[in-house]
N, C-alpha and C positions, 0 to 999 in steps of 0.2 A: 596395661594394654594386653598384656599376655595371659592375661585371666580372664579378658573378657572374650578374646578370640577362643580358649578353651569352651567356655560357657557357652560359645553360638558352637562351636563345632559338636560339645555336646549334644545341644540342641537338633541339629541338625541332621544328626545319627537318629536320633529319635523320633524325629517327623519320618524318616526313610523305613526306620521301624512298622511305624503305626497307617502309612501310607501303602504300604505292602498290603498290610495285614487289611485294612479297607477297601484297597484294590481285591483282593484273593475273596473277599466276602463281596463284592459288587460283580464281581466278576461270575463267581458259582451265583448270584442272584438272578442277571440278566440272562448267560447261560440257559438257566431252569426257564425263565422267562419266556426263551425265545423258541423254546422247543414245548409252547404250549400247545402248537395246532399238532392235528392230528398226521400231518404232511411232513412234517417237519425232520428231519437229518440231521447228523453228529454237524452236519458241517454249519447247520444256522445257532448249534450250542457255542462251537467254538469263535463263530463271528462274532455272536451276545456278548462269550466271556472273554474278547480277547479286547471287544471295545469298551467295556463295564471296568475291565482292568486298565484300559488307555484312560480313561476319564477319571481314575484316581492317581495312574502312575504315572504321569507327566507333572501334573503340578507337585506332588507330593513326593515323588522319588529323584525325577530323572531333574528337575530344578533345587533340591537340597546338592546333589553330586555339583551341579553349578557355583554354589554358594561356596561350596568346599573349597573349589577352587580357588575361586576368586578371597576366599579368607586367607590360604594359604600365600596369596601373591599380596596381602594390606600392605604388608609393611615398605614395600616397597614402592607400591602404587597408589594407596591410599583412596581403592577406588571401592564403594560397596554400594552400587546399582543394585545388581543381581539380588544380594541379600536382602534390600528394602523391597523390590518385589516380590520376593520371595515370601515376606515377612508381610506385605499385605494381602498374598493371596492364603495364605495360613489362615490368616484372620478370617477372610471370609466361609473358609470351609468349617469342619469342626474345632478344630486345634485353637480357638481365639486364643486361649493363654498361656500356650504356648508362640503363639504369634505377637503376642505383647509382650513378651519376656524378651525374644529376639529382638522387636523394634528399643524394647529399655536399654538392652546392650547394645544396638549396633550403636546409638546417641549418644551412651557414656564413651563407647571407643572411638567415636568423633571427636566428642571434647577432652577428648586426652590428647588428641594430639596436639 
């Protein structure tokens, strides 16, 4: 049970990793994007890049910090909601196998208990 929770917390540093780093590149994207008109002010760059960054760092930051949590309290609670969400919204973005590695482990630390 103690290896597999290591293995999601791995995991889960690593989404936080690569979900930054997707956020910071969607962000100077939309950013750029948004300061295409000719009218346009620092202030519609940083609206672009501050929502281009919300749109990757909620699901992929600020819901790993969640999962964190909620691993750190299993043993007691034996509750992993948060994580399977977590772990189907991974899927859906880029990350699939990384999101299927998490759902492989969060099933084996179920049936270990």
């Amino acid at each position: 049970m103690e290896r597999r929770i290591k293995y999601l917390k791995i995991t889960l540093y690593i989404e936080m990793v690569l979900g930054t780093g997707m956020g910071a590149v969607m962000a100077l994207f939309l950013g750029t994007m948004a300061t295409d008109s000719p009218t346009s002010t620092t202030a519609d760059f940083v609206m672009g890049a501050l929502m281009g960054f919300s749109l990757f760092a909620i699901p992929l930051v600020f819901l790993p910090i969640l999962s964190l949590r909620e691993l750190n309290r299993f043993a007691e609670k034996r509750v992993s909601l948060i994580n399977y969400i977590n772990s189907a919204i991974l899927i859906l973005f880029v990350f699939f196998p990384l999101g299927i590695w998490q759902i492989y482990n969060l099933v084996k630390l179920k049936s270990a208990d």
